[in-house]
MOPAC internal coordinates of N, CA, C and O (Angstrom, degrees):
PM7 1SCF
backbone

  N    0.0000 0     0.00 0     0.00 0    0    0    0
  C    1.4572 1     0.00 0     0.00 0    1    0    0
  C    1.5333 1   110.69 1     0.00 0    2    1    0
  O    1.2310 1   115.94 1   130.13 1    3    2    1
  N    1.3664 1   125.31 1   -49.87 1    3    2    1
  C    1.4930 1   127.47 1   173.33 1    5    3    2
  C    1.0529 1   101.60 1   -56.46 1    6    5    3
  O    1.2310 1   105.30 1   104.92 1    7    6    5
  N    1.5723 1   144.83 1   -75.08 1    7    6    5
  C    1.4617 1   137.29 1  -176.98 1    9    7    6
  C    1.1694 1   106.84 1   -25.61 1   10    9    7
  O    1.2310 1   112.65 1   112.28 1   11   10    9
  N    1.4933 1   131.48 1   -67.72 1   11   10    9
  C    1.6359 1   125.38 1  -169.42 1   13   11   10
  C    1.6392 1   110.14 1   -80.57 1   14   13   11
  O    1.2310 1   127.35 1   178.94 1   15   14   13
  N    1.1586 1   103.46 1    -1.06 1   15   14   13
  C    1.5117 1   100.34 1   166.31 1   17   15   14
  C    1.5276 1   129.89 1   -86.92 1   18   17   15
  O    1.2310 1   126.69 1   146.74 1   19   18   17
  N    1.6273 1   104.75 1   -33.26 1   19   18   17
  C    0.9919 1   141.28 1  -160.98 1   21   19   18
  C    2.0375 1    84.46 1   -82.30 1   22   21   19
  O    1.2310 1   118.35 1   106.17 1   23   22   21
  N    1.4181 1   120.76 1   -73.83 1   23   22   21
  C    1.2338 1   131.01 1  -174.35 1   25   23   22
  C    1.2561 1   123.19 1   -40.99 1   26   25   23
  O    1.2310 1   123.39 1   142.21 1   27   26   25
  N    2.2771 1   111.11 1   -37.79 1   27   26   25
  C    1.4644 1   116.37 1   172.94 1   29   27   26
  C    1.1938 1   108.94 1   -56.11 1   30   29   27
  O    1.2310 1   116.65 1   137.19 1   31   30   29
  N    1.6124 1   123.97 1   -42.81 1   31   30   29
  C    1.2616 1   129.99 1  -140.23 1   33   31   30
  C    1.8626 1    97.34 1   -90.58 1   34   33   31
  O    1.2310 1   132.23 1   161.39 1   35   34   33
  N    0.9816 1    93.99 1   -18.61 1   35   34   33
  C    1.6745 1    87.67 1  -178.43 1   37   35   34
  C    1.9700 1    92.03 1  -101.10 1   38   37   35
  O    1.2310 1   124.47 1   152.91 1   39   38   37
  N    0.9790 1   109.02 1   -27.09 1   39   38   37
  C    2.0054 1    92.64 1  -175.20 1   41   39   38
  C    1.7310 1    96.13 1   -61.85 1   42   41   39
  O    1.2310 1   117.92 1   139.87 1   43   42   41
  N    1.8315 1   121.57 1   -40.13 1   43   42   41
  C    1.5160 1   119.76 1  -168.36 1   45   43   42
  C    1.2871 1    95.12 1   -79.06 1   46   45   43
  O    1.2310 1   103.72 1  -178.10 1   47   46   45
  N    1.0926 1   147.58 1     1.90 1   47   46   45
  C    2.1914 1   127.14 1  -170.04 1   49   47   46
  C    1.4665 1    83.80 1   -91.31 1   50   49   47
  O    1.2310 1   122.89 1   -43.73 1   51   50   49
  N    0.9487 1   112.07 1   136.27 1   51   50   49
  C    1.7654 1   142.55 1   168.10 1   53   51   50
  C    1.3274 1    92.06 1   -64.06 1   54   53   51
  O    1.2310 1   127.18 1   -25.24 1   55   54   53
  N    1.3174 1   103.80 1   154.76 1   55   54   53
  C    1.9669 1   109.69 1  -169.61 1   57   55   54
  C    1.8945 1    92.59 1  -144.31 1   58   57   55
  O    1.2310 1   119.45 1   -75.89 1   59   58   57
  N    1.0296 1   118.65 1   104.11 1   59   58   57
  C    1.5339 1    98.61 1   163.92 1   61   59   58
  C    1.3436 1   126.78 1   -72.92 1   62   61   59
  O    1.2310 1   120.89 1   -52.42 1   63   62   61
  N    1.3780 1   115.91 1   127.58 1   63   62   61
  C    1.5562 1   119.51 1  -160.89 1   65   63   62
  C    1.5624 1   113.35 1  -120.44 1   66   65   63
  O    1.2310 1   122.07 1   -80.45 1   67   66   65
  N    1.3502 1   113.63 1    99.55 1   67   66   65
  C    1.3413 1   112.95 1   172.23 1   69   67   66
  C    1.7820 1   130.46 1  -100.92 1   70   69   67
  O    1.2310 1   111.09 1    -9.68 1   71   70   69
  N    1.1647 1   134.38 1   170.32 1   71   70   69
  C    0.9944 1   130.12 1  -151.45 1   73   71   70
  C    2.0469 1    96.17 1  -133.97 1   74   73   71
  O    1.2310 1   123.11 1   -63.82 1   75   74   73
  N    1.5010 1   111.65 1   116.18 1   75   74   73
  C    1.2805 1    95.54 1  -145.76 1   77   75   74
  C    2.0674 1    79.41 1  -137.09 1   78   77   75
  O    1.2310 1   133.18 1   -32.85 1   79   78   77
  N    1.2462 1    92.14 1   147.15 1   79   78   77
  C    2.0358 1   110.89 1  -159.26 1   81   79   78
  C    2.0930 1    65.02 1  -118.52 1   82   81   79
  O    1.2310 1   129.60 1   -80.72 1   83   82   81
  N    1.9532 1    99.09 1    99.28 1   83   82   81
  C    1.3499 1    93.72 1   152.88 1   85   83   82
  C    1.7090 1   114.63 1  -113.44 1   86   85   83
  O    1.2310 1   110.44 1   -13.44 1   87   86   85
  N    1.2586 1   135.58 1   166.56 1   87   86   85
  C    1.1039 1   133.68 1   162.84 1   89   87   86
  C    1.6139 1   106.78 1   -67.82 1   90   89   87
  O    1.2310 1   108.14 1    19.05 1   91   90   89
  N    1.3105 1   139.77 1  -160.95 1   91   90   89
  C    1.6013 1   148.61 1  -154.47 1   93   91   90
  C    1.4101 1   109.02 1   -97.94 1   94   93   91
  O    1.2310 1   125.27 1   118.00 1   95   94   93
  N    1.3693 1   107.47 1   -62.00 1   95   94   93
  C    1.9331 1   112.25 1  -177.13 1   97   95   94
  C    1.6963 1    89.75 1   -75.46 1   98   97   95
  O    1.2310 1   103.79 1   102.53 1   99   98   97
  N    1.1725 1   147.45 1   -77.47 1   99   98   97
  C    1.8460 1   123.84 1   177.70 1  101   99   98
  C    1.8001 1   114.63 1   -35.10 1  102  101   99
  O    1.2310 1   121.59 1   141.25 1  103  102  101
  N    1.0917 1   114.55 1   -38.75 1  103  102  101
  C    1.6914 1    97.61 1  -178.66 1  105  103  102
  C    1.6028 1    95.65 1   -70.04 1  106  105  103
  O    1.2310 1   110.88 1   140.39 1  107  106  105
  N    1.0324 1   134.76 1   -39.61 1  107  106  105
  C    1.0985 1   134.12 1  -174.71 1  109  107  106
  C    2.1300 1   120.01 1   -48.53 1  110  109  107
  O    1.2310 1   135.84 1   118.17 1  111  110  109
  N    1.2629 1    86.94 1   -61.83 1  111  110  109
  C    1.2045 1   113.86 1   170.11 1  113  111  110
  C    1.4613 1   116.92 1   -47.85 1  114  113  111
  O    1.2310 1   129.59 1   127.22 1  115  114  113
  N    1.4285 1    99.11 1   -52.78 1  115  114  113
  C    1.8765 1   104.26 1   178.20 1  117  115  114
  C    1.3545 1   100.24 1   -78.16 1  118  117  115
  O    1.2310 1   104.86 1   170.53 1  119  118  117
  N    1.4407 1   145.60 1    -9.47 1  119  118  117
  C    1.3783 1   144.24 1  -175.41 1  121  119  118
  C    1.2741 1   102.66 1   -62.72 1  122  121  119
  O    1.2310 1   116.21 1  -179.90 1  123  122  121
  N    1.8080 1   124.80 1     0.10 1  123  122  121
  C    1.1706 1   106.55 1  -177.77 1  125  123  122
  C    1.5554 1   115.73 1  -127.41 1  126  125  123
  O    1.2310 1   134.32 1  -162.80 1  127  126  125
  N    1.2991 1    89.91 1    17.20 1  127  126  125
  C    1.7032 1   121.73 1   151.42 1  129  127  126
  C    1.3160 1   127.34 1   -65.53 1  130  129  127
  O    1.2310 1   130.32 1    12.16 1  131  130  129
  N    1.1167 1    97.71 1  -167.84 1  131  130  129
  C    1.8127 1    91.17 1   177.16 1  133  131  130
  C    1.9571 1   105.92 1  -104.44 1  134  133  131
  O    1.2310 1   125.59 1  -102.47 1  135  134  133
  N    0.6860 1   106.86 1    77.53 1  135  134  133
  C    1.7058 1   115.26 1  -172.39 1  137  135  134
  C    1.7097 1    90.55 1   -70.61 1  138  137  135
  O    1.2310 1   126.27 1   -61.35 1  139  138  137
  N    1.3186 1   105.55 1   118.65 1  139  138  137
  C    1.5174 1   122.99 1   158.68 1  141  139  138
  C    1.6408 1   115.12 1   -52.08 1  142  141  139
  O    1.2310 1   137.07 1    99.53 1  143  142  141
  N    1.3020 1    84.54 1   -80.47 1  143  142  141
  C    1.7665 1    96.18 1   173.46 1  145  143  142
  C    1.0319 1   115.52 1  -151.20 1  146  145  143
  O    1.2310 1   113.20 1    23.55 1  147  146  145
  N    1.5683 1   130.46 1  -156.45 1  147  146  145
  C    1.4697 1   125.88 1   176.77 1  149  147  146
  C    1.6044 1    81.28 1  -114.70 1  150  149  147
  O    1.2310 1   138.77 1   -35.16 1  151  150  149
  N    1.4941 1    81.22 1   144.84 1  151  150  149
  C    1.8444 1    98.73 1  -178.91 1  153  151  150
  C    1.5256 1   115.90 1   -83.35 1  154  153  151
  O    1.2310 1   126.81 1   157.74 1  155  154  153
  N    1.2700 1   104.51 1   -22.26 1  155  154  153
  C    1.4262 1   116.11 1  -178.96 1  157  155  154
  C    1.6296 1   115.81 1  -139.61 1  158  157  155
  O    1.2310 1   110.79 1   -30.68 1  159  158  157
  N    0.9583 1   134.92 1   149.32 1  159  158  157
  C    1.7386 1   111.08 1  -167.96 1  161  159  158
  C    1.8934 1   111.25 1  -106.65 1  162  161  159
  O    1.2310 1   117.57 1  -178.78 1  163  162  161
  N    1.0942 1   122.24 1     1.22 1  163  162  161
  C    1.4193 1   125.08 1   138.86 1  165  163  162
  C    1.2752 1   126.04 1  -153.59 1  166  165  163
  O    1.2310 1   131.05 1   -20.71 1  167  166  165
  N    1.4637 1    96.28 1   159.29 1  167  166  165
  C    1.6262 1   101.89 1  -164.27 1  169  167  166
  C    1.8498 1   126.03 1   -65.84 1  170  169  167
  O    1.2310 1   130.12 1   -37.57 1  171  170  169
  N    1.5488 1    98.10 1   142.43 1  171  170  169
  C    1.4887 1    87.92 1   179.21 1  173  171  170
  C    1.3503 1   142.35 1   -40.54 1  174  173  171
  O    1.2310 1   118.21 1    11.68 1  175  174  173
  N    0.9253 1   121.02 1  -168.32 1  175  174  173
  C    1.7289 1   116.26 1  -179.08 1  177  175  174
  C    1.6903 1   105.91 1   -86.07 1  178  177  175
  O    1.2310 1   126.28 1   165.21 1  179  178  177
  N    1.3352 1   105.54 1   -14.79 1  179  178  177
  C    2.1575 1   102.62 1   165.87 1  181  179  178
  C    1.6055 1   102.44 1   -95.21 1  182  181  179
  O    1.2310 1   119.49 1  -170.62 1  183  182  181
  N    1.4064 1   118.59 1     9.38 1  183  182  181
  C    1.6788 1   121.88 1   163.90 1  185  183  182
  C    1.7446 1    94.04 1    64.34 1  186  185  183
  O    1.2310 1   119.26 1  -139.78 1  187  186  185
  N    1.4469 1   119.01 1    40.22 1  187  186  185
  C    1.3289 1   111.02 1   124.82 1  189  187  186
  C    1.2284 1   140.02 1  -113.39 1  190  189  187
  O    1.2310 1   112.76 1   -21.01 1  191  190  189
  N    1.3953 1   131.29 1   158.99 1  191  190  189
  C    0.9524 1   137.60 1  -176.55 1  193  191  190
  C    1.8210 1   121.89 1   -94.37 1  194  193  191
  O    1.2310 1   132.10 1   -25.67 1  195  194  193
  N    1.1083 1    94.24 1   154.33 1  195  194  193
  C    1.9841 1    96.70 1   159.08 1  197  195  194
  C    1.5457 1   126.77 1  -134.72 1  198  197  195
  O    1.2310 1   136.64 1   -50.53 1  199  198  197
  N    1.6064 1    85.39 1   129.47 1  199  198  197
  C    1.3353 1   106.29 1  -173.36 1  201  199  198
  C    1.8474 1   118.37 1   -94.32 1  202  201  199
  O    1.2310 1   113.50 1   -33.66 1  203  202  201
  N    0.9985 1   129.90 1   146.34 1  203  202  201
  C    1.6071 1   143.53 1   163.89 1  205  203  202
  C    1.4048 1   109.65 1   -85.82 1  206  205  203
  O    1.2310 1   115.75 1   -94.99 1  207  206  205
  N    0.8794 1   125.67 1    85.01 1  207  206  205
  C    1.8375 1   132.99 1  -177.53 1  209  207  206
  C    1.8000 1   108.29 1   -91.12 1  210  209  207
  O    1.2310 1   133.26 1   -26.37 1  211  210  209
  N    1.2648 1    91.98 1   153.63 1  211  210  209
  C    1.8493 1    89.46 1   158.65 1  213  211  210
  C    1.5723 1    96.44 1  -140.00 1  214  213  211
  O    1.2310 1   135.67 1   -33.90 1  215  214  213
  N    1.4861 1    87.27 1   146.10 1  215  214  213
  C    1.5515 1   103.95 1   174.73 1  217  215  214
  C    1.7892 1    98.04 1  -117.53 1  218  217  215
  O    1.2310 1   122.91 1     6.96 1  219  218  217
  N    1.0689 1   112.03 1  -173.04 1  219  218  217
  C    1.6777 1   129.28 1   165.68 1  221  219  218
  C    1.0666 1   108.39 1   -90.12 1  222  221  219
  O    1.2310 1   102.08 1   157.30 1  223  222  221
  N    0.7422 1   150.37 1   -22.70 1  223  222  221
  C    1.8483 1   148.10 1   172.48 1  225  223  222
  C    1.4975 1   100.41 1  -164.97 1  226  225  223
  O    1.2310 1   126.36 1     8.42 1  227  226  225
  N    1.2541 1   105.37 1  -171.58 1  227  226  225
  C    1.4865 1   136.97 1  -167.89 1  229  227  226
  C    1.5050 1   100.18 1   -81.84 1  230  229  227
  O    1.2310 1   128.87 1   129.40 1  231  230  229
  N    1.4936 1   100.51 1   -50.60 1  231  230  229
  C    1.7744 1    91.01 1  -171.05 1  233  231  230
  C    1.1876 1   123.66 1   -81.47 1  234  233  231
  O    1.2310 1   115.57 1   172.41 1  235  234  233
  N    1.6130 1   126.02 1    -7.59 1  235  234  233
  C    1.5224 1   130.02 1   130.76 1  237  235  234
  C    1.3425 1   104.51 1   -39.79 1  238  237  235
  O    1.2310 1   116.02 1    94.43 1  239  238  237
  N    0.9778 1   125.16 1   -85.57 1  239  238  237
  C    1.6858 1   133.20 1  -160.59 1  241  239  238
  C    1.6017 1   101.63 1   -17.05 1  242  241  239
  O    1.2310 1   132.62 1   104.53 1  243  242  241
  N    1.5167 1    93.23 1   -75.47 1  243  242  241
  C    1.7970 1   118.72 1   178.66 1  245  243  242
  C    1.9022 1   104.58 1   -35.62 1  246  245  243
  O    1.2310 1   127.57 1   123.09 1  247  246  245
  N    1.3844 1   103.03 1   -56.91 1  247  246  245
  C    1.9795 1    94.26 1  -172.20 1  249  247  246
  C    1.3831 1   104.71 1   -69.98 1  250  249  247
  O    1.2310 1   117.42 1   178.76 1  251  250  249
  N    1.1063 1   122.51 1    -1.24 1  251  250  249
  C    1.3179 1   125.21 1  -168.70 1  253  251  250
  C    1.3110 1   103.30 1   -81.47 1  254  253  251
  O    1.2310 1   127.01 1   101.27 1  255  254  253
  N    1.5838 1   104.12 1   -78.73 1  255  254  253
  C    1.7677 1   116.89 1   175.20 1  257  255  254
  C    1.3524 1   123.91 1   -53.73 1  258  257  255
  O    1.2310 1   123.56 1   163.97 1  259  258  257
  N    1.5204 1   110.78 1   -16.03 1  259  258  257
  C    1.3976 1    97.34 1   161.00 1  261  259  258
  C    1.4328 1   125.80 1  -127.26 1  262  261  259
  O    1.2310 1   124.14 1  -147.63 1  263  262  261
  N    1.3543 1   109.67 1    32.37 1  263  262  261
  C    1.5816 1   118.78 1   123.13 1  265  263  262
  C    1.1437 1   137.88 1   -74.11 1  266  265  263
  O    1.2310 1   113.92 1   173.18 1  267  266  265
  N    1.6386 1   129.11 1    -6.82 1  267  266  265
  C    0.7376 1   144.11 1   174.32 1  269  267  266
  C    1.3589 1   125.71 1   -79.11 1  270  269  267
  O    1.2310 1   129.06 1   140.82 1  271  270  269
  N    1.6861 1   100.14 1   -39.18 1  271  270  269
  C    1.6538 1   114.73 1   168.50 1  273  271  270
  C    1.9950 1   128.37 1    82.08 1  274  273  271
  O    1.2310 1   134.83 1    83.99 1  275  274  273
  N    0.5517 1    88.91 1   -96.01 1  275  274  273
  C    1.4322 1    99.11 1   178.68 1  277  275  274
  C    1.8203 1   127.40 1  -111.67 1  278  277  275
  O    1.2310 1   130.18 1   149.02 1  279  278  277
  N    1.7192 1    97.97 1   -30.98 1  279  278  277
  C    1.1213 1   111.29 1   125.85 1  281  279  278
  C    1.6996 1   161.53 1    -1.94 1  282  281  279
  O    1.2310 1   128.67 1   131.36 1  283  282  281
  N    1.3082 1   100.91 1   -48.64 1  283  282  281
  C    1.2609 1   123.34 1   164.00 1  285  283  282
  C    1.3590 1   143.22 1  -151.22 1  286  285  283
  O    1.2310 1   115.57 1   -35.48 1  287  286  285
  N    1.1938 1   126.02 1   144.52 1  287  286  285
  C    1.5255 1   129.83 1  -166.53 1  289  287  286
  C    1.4309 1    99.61 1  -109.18 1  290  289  287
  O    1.2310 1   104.61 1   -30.35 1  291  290  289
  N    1.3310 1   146.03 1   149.65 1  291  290  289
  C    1.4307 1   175.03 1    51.65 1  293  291  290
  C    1.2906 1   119.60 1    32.71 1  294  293  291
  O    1.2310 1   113.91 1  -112.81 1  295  294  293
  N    1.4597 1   129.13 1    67.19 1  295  294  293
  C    1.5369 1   129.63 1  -160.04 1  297  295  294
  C    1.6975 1    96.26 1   -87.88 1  298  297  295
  O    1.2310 1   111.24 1   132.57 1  299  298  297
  N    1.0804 1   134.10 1   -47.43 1  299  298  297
  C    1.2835 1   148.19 1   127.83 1  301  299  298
  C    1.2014 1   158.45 1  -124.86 1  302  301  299
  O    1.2310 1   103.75 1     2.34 1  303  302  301
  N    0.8971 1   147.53 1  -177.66 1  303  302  301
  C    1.7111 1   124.08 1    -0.78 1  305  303  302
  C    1.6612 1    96.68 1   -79.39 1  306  305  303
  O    1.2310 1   128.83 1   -29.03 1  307  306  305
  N    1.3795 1   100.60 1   150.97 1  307  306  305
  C    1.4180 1   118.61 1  -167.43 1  309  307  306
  C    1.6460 1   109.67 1   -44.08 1  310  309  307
  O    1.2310 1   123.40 1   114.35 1  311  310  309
  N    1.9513 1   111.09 1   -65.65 1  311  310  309
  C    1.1738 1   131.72 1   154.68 1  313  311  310
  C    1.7832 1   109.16 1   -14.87 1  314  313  311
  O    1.2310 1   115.69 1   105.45 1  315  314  313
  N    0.7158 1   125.79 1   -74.55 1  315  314  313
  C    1.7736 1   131.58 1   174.57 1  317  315  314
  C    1.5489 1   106.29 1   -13.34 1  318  317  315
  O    1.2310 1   138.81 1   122.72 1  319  318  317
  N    2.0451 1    81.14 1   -57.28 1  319  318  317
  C    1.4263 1    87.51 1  -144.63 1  321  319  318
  C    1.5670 1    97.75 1   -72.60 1  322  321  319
  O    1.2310 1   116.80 1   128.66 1  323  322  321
  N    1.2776 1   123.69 1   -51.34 1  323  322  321
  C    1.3655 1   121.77 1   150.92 1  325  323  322
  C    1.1627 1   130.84 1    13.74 1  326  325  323
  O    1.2310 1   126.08 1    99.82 1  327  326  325
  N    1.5845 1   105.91 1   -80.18 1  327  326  325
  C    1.7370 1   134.59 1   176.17 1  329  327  326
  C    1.6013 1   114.83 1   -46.36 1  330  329  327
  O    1.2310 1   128.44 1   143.57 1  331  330  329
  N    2.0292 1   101.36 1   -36.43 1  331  330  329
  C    1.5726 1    98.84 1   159.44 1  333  331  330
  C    1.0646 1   123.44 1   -84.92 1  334  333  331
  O    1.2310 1    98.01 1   160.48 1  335  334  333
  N    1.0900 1   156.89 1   -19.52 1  335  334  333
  C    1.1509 1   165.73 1   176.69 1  337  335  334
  C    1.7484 1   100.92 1   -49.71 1  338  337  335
  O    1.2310 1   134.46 1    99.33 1  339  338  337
  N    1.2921 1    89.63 1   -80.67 1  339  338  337
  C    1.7883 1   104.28 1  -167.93 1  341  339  338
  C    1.7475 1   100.55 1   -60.22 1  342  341  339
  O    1.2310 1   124.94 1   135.05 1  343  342  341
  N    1.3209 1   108.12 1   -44.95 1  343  342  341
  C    1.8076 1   100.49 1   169.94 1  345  343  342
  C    1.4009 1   125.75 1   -38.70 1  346  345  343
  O    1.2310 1   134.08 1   128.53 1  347  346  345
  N    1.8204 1    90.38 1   -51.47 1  347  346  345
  C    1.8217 1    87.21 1   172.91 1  349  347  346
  C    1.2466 1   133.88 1   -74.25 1  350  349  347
  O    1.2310 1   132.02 1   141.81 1  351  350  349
  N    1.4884 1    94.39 1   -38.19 1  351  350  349
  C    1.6737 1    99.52 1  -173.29 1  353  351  350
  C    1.4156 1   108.06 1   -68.91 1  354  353  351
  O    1.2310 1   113.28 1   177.43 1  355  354  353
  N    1.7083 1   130.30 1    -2.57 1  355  354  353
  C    1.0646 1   122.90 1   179.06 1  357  355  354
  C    2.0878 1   101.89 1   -91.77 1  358  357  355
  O    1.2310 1   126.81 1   158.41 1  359  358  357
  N    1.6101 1   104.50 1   -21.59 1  359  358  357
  C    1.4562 1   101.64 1  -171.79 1  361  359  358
  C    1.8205 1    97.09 1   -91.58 1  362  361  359
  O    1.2310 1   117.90 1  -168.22 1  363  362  361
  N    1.5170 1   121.61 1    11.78 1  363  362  361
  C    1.4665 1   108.70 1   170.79 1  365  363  362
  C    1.8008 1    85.80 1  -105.04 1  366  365  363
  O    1.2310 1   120.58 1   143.98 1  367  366  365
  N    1.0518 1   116.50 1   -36.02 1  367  366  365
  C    1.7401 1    89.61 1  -171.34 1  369  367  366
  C    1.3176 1   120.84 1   -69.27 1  370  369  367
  O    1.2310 1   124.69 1   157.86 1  371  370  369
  N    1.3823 1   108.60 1   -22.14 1  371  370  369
  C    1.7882 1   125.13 1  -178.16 1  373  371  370
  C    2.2412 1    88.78 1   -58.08 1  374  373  371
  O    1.2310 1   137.55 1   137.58 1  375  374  373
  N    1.3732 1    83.61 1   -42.42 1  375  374  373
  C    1.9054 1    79.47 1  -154.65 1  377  375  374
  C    1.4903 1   105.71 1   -80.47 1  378  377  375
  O    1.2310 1   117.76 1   161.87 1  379  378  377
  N    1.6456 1   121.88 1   -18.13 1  379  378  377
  C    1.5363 1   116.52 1   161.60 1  381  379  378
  C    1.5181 1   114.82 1   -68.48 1  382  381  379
  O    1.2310 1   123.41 1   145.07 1  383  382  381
  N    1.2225 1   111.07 1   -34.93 1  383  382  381
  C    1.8946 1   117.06 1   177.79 1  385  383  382
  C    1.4765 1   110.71 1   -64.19 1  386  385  383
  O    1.2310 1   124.37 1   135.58 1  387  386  385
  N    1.4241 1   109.23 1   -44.42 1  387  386  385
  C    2.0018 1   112.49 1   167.86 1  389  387  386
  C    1.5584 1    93.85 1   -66.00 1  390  389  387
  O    1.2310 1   117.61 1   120.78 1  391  390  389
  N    0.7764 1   122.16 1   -59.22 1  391  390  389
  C    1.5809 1   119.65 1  -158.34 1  393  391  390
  C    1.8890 1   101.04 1   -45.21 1  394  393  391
  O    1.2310 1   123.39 1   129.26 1  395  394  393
  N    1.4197 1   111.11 1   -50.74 1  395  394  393
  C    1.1861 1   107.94 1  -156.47 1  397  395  394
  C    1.2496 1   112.33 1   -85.55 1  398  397  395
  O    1.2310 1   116.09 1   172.45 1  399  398  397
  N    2.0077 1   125.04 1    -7.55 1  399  398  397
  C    1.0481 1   111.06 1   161.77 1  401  399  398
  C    0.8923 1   135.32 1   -96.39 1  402  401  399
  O    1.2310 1   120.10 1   180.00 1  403  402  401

């Protein structure tokens, strides 16, 4: 009964699943994530790859990709990519406003 209880309850938890263009040492790194699948089955001609990840929400997703840095691109979901955008551009203006005082 726990096994199939245990199994429903994880097939119904919502998984946020993004689709992420990493370079080699980051795919690597996230390999110890929950990698869905490979999004593509070899890497582009700049020898990165894309991965299908799931996180628990979005705002995992977000600390994720931008720990990653430069590292990685956000192919989807659009929203994600979004969430980095405005994250960073809010952590470069924080660091020109320190900078300048």
């Amino acid at each position: 009964f726990w096994k199939a209880s245990t199994a429903e309850f994880q097939q119904a938890w919502r998984r946020y699943e993004a689709i992420l263009r990493l370079d080699t040492q980051a795919a690597n790194w996230v390999s110890t994530c929950r990698v869905v699948s490979l999004a593509a089955k070899q890497a582009d001609p700049d020898g990165w790859v894309r991965l299908k990840i799931s996180f628990e929400n979005e705002e995992e997703a977000c600390f994720v990709v931008m720990g990653l840095g430069a590292r990685v691109e956000v192919l989807e979901p659009a929203e994600l990519r979004e969430k980095v955008i405005a994250e960073l551009d809010a952590a470069v203006k924080r660091a020109r406003i320190r900078g300048a005082a």
